[in-house]
C-alpha positions in Angstrom: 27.8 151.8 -15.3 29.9 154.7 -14.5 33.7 154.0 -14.2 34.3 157.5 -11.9 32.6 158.4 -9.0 34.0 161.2 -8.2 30.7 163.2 -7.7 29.9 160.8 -4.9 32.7 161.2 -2.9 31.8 164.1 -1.0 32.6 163.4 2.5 35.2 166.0 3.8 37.5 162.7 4.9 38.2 161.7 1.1 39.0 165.6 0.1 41.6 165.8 3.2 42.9 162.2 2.4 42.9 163.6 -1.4 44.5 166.9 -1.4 47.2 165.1 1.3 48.3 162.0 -0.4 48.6 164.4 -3.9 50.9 166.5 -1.9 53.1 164.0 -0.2 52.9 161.8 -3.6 50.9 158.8 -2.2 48.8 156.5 -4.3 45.9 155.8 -1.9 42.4 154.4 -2.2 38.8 154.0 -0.9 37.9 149.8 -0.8 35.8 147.4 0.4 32.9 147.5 1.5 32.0 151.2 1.4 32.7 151.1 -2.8 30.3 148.2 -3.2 27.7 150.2 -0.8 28.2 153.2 -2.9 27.3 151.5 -5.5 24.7 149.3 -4.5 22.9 152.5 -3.5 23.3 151.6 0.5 24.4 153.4 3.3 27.7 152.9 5.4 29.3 153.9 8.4 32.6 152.1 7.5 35.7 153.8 5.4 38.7 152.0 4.7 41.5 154.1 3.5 44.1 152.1 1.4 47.4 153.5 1.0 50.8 152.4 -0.9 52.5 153.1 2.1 52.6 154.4 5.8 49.1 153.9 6.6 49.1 155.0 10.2 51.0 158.1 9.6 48.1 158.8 6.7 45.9 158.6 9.4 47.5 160.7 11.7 48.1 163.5 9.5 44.6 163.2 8.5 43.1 163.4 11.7 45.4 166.3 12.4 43.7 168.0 9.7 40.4 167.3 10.9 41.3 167.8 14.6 40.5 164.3 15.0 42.0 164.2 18.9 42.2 160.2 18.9 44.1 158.0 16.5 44.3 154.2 17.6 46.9 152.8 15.7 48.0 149.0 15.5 51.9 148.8 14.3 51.5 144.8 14.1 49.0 144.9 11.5 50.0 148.3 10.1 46.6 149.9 10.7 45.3 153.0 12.8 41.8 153.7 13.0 39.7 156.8 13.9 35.9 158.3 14.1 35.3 161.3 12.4 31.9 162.6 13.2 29.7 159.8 12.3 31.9 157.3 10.4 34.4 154.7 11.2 37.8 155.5 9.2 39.9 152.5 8.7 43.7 153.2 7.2 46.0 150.2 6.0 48.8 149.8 4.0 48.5 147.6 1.1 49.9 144.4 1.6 49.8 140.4 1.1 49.5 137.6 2.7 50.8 134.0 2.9 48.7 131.8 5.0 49.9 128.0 7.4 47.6 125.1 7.2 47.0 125.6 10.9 45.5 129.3 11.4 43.7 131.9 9.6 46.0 134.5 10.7 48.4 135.5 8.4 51.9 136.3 7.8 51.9 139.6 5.5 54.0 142.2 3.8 54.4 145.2 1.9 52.5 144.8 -1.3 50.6 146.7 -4.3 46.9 147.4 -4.8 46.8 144.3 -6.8 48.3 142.3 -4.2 45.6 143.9 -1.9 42.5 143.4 -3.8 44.0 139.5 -4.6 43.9 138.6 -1.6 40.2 140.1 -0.4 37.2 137.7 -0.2 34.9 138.2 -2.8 34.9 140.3 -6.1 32.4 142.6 -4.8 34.9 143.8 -1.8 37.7 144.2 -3.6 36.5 147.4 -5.8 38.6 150.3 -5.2 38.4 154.0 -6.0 41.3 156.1 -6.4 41.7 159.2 -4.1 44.7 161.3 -5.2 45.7 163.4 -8.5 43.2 164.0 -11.6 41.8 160.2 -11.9 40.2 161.0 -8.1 37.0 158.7 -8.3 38.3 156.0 -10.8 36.8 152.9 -10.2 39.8 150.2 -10.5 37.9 146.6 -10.3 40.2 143.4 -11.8 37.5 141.2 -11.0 34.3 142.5 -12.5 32.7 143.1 -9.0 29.9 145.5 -10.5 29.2 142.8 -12.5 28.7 140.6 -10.0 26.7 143.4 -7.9 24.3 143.6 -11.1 24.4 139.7 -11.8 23.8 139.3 -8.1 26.9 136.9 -7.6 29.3 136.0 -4.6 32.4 134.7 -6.2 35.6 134.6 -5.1 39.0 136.5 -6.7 41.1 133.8 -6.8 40.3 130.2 -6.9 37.4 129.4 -3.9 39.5 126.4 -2.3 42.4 128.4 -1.4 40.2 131.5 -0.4 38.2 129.4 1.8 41.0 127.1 2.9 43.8 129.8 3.6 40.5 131.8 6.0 37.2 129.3 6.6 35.6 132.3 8.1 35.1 133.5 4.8 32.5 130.4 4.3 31.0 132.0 6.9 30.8 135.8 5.3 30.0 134.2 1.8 26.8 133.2 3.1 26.0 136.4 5.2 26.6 138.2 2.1 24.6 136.1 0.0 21.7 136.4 3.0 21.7 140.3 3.2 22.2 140.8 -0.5 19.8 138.3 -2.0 22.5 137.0 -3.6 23.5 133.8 -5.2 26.6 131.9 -4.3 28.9 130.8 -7.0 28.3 126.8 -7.8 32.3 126.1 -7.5 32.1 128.1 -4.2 29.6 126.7 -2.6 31.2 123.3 -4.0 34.8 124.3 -2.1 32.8 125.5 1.3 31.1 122.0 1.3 34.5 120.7 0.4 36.4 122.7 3.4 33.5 122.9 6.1 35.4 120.6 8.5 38.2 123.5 8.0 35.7 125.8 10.3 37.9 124.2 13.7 40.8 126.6 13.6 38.2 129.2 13.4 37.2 130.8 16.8 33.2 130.1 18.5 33.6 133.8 18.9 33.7 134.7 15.5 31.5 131.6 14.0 28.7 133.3 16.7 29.6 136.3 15.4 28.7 135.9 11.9 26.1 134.1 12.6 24.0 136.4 14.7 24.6 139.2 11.7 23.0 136.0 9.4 20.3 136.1 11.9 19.6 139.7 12.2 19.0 139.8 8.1 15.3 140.4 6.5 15.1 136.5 5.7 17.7 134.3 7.7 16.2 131.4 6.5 18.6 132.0 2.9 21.5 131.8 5.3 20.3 128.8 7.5 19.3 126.9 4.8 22.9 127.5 2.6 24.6 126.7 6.2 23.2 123.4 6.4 23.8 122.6 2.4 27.0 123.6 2.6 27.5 120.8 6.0 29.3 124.2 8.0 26.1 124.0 10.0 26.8 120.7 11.6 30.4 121.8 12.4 28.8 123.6 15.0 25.0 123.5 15.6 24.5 119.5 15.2 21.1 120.3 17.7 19.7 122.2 14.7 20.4 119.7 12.2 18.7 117.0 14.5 15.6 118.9 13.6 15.7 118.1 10.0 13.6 115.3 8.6 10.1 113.9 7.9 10.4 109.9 9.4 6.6 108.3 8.1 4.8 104.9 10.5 1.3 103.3 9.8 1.5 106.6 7.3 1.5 109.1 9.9 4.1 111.2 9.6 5.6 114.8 11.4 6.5 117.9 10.4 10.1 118.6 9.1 10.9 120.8 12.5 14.0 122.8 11.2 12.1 123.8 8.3 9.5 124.6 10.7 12.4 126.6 12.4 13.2 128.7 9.6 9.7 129.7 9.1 8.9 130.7 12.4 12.3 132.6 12.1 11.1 134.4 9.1 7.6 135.0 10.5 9.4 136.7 13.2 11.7 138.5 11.3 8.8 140.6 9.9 7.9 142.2 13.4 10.8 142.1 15.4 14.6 143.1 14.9 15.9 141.9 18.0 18.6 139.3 18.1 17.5 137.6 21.8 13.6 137.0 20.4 14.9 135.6 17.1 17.0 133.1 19.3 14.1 132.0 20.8 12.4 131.4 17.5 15.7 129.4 16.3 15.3 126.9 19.7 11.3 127.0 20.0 11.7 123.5 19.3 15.3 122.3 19.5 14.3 119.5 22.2 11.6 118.4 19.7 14.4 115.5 18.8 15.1 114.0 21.8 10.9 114.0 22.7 9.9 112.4 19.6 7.6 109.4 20.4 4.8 107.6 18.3 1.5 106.6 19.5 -0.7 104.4 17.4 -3.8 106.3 18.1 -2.6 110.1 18.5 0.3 109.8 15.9 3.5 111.7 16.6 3.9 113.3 19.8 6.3 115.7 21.2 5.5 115.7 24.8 7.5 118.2 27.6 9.8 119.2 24.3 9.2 123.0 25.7 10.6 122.3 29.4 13.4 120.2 27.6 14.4 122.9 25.5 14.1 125.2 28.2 16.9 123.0 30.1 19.2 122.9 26.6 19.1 126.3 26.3 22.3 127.4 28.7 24.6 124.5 27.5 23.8 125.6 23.6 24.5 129.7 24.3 27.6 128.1 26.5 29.1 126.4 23.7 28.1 129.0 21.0 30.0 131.7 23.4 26.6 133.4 23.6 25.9 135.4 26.3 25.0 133.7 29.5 23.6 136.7 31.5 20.0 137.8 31.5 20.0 137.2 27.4 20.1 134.1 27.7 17.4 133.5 30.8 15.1 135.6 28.5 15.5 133.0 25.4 14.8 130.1 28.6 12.2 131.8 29.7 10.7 132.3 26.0 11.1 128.2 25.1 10.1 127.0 28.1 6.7 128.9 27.7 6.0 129.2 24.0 3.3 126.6 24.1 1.5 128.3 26.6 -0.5 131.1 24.6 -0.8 128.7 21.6 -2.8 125.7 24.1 -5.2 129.2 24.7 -5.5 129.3 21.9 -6.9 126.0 21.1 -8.7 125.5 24.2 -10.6 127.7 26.7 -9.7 131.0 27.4 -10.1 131.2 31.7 -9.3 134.2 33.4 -7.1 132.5 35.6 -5.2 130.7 32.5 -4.4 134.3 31.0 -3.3 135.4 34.7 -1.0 132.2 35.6 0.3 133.4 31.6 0.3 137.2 32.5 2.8 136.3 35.8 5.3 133.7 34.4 6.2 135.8 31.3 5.9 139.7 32.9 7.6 142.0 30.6 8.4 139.6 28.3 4.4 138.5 27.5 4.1 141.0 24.1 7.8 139.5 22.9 5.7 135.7 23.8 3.1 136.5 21.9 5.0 137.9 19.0 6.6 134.3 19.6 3.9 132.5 19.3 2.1 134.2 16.6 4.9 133.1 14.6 4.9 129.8 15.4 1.1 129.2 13.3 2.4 128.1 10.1 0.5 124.9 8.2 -0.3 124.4 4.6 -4.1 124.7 5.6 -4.4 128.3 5.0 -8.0 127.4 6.2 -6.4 126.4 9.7 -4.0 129.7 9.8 -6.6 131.9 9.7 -8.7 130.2 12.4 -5.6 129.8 14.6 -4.7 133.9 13.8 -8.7 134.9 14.7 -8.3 133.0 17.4 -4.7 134.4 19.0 -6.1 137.9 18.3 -8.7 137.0 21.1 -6.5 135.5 23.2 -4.3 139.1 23.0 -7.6 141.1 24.1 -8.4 138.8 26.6 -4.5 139.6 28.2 -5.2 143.1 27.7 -8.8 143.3 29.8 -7.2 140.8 32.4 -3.7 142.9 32.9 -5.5 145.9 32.7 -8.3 144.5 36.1 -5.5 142.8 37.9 -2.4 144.1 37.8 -0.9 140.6 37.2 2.2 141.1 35.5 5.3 140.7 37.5 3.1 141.0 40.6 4.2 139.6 44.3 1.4 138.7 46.8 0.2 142.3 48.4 1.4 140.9 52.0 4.8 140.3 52.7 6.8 137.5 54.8 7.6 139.9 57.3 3.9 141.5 57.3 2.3 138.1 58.7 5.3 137.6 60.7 4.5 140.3 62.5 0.7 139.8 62.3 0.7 136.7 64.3 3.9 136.9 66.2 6.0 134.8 65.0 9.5 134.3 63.4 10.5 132.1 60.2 8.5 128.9 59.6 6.9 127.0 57.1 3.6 128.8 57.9 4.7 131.7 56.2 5.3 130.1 52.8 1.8 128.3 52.9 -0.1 131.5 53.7 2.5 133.1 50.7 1.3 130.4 48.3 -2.1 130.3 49.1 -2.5 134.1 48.7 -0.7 134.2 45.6 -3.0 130.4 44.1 -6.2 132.6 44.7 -5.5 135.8 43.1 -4.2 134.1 40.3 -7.5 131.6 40.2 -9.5 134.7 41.2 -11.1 133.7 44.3 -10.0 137.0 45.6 -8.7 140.7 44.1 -5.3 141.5 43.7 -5.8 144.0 46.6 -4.2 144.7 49.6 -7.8 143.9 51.6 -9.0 141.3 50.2 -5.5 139.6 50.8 -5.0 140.8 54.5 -9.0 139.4 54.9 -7.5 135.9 53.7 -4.6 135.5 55.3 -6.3 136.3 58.8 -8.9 133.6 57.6 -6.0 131.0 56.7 -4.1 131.8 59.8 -7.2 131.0 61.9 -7.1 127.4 59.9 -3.7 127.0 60.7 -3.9 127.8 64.8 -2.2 131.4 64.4 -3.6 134.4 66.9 -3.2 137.9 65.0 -1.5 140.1 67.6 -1.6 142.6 65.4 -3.8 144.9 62.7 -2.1 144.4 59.6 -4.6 147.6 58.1 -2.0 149.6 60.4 0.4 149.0 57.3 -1.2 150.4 54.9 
């Protein structure tokens, strides 16, 4: 592999940041990330200018030139950062660090490119190409990190226990590396992460959540889920996902292994869907399955009421995770609490009134349920799949004809509180509520249209049950 890239580096930012620091004698560099991109063949956003030296004022005279208007520049950390078009442009000046027992945060100081790339996480982030004077696009790269781009390697620069001791988030990155990549994790790194888990409680919830929801979002997060849970950092913080894990075998009867189970449903999902919130909902599906675990002689292993269980779990795990607890989290809720609902169609009879009662709980979240649940068919019996798969697809025409006739999604009852208030003359009472109820109970069961008519024609019918006198033509509000 080539040793210069110069012909690559074509973006206007490097030929300012070039022709500048060749002017004003500065040694500075592209790194990171964006080299290992570039030469993985991938696309990024993200430039990080390294420079022996001032690397705010780099930045400012750089955005100067490129009538950049906005610099942000942090003098603690001795970085300033900018956008230039499309791109995030990153300039520091090279330093070192010396890390306490106690934090991940650490104390640094002037230093040289080596010092720099020694103390970055893994080989494959620490390659570096040179920007200024006639080596422009030389590849400098101490630790053989192509290599380990073409061997398909995360491995540390220095020795893994003090890498992941000095920062435990980098466990964290290792394995979201590894994930996106395809990668393979070094044997005496993945040795020092099981060795330093427990080292994960100076680390934030904010940024454990963080890295794990970009572990998530990857084409197969079940590589990162199952290297979390080998590694023991998944128990540091998700102990209700490693309760999932497990086969237990009586009167040889014996369940599924549900995280597993987990990871397959993730995957399954991961193949339609890109959104973080739906593959949440695949990761806690089944989290209350633990706690619901019973055995019955005759029907074997049961799991009964694990959905409104999980349902009730969900808040207290996105509270503790530092997820989200707006309407993010009531969607995942909502999502647990009724993913066994299209999958019981699917087993039993399809009514019209089942797919209705379906249609109104879940709303505008019914394709992101099914999408759910299709997901959720995994067995052995490839016999079974396709039978269960046949049968869903019916179940998703059947929603289809019925929202289509009905209108049942997110629908209220056609007459309001304050219509059959004013229909029979009266003011707040119980009354209301029933005649409420009762209208919505026999649209949903079909007795009667989801029409304005048909439920004016029933209420005056259930108010005449209940001793009410219409004063009033409730056609008038139409």
């Amino acid at each position: 592999m080539s040793s210069n890239y110069a012909d690559k580096l074509t973006h206007p930012v490097f030929k300012v940041v070039a022709k500048h620091a060749t002017e004003h004698g500065l040694d500075a560099y592209v790194i990171g990330g964006f080299v290992r991109d570039l030469i993985m063949e991938k696309p990024s956003k993200d430039i990080d200018i390294l420079v022996l030296g001032d690397g705010p004022q780099l930045a400012e005279d750089v955005a100067k030139i490129l009538r950049v208007k906005k610099v942000s520049v942090f003098k603690n950390f001795g970085t300033a950062h900018f956008r230039y078009k499309d791109l995030d442009v990153e300039f520091v000046g090279a330093r070192k660090e010396s890390y306490t027992k106690e934090s991940r945060k650490p104390t640094t100081e002037q230093g040289t490119l080596q010092d720099d790339q020694n103390r970055r996480d893994f080989t494959i982030n620490t390659l570096a190409l040179k920007l200024n004077g006639p080596s422009f696009g030389e590849l400098v790269d101490p630790f053989g990190g192509v290599k380990d781009i073409e061997k398909g390697i995360i491995r540390t620069p220095l020795e893994p226990e003090i890498t992941f001791s000095d920062d435990p988030l980098r466990m964290l990155r290792a394995i979201r590396f590894a994930t996106r990549f395809n990668f393979q994790i070094e044997r005496s790194c993945l040795e020092a992460m099981k060795k330093h888990a427990s080292r994960l409680e100076i680390i934030s919830q904010e940024r454990i959540t963080e890295e794990v929801n970009k572990i998530i979002l990857t084409d197969t997060p079940s590589r990162g889920f199952k290297l979390l849970n080998s590694t023991d950092l998944l128990k540091q913080f998700f102990p209700e996902m490693i309760a999932l894990h497990g086969i237990e075998t009586i009167n040889g009867k014996a369940h599924k292994d549900n995280f597993y189970h987990t990871l397959e449903v993730l995957d399954n999902l991961a193949m339609n869907s890109d959104s973080l919130w739906l593959r949440w909902a695949a990761i806690l599906h089944d989290i209350a399955k633990p706690p619901t675990k019973r055995f019955d002689p005759i029907a074997g292993w049961t799991f009964h009421g694990h959905e409104e269980l999980g349902a009730k779990m969900v808040p207290r795990i996105f509270s503790r995770l530092r997820l989200p607890l707006d309407f993010k989290m009531k969607y995942v809720q909502k999502l647990v609490r009724l993913h066994l609902r299209p999958i019981s169609l699917v087993k039993g009879s399809v009514t019209d009134s089942a797919i209705r009662r379906l249609l109104n709980e879940a709303g505008n979240d019914i394709e992101d349920l099914m999408l759910l649940c299709n997901a959720d068919i995994t067995s052995k019996n490839e016999f079974k799949v396709k039978r269960y798969k046949k049968n869903f697809e019916l179940v998703s025409e059947k929603l289809k004809l019925v929202e289509e006739k009905d209108r049942i999604r997110n629908f209220q009852p056609p007459v309001s509180g304050e219509l059959i208030m004013k229909t029979f003359q009266i003011g707040p009472c119980s009354e209301i509520g029933t005649i409420k109820s009762h209208i919505k109970e026999a649209i949903l069961e079909g007795t009667i249209e989801n029409s304005f008519d048909e439920a004016v024609a029933e209420m005056l019918r259930l108010g005449k049950e209940l001793g009410l006198t219409a004063a009033f033509n409730p056609s008038l509000e139409k």
